[in-house]
C-alpha positions in Angstrom: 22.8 -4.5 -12.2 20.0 -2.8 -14.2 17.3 -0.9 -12.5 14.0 0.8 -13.5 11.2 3.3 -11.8 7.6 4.4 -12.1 4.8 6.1 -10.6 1.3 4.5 -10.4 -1.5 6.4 -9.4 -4.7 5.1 -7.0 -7.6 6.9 -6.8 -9.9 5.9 -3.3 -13.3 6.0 -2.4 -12.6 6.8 0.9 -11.1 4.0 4.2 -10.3 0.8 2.4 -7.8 -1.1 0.8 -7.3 -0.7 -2.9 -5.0 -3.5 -4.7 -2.7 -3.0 -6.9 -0.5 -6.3 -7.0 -1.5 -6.8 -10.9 0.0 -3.5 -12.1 3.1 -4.0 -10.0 3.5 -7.7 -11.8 2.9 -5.7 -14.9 5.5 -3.0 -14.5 8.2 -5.9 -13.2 7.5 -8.0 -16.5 7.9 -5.0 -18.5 11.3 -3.8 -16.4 13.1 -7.0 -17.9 14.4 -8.1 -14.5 14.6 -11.4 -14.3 16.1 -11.6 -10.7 16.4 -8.8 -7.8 14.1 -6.7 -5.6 11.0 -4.9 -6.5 9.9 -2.4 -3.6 6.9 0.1 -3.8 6.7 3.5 -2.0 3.5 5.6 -0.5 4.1 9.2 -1.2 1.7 10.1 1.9 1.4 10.4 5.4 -2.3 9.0 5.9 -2.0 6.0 3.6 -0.3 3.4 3.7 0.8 -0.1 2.4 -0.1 -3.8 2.9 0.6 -7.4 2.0 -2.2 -8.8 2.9 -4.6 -11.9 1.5 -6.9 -11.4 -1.5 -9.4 -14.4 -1.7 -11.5 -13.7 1.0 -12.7 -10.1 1.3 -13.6 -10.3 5.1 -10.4 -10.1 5.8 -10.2 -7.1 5.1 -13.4 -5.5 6.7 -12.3 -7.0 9.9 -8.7 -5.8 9.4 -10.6 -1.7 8.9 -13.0 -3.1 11.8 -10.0 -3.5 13.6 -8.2 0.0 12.7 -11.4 1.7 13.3 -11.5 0.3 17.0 -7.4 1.0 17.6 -7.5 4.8 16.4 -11.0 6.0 16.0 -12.2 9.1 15.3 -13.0 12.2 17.4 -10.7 10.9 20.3 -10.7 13.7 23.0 -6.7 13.9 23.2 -5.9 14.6 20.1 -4.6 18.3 19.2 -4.3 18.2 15.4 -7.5 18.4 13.8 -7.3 21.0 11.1 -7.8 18.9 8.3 -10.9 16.9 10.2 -11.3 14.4 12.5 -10.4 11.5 10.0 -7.2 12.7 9.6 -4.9 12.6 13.0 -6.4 8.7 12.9 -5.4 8.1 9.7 -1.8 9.6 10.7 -1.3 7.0 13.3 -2.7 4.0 11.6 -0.3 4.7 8.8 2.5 4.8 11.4 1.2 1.7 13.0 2.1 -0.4 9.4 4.0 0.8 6.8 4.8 3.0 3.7 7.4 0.7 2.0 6.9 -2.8 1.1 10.3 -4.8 -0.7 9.2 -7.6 -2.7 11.8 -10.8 -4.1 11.8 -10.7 -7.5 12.5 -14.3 -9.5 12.4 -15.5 -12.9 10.6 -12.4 -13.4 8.0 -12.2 -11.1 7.4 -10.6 -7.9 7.6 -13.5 -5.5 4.7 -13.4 -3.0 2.8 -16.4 -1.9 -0.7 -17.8 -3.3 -3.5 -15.7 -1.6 -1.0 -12.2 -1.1 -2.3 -9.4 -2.4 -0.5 -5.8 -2.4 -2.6 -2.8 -1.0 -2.7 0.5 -0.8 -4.6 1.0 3.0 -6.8 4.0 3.0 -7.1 5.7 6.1 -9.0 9.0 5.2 -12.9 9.0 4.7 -13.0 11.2 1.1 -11.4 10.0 -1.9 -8.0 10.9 -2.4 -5.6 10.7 -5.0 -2.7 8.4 -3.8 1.0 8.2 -5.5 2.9 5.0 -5.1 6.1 4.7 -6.1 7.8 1.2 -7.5 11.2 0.8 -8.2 12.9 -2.2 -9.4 16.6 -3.3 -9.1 18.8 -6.3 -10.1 19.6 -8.8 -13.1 18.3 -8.5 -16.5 16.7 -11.9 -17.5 
């Protein structure tokens, strides 16, 4: 069993979601592995991760359409709000999907399906500087 790590940096422009499923095939074809498990990591707490389709870019305004209507901004309730009134949203839509995604790895390629793209999911408004982790694991080709 043979494993390998990185760190990829993503820099946002603010809400959105930023792909990154071509340097994750990049870093798995250069890892050697023919067969295991390729997972990536967010390193932050208002930020998160997606699989989600990349052919048809509506999909993913109606997906922030749909966060910004779940968690808006500015809701009355809320008691931490020292870093602005994006950020206690942005907290809770990254608890509400995820901050690790595992991906199959075979005959050295991440195995997702025809129109899956991997994203980081941007919660705050400025640009931020976002750290993802990917680590791979299992059989040399």
């Amino acid at each position: 069993m043979q494993q390998d790590q990185t760190l990829i940096e993503l820099r946002t422009g603010g809400q959105g979601f930023y792909e990154f499923s071509e340097q994750l095939r990049q870093f798995v074809t250069q890892s050697g592995i023919g067969t295991g498990l390729v997972t990536a990591f967010c390193r932050h707490t208002s930020a998160s991760l997606v699989i989600q389709e990349n052919a048809d870019p509506d999909v993913q305004v109606d997906l922030q359409g749909l966060f910004a209507r779940l968690v808006p901004e500015n809701m009355p309730w809320i008691t931490h709000t020292l870093e602005g009134p994006d950020d206690m949203p942005a907290h809770i839509k990254a608890a509400l999907t995820q901050t690790s995604i595992a991906i199959p790895v075979s005959d050295g390629v991440p195995v997702l399906g025809t129109w899956q793209g991997i994203y980081l999911f941007e919660h705050r408004s400025a640009p931020h500087r976002r750290l993802v982790v990917l680590h791979i694991i299992g059989e040399r080709a």
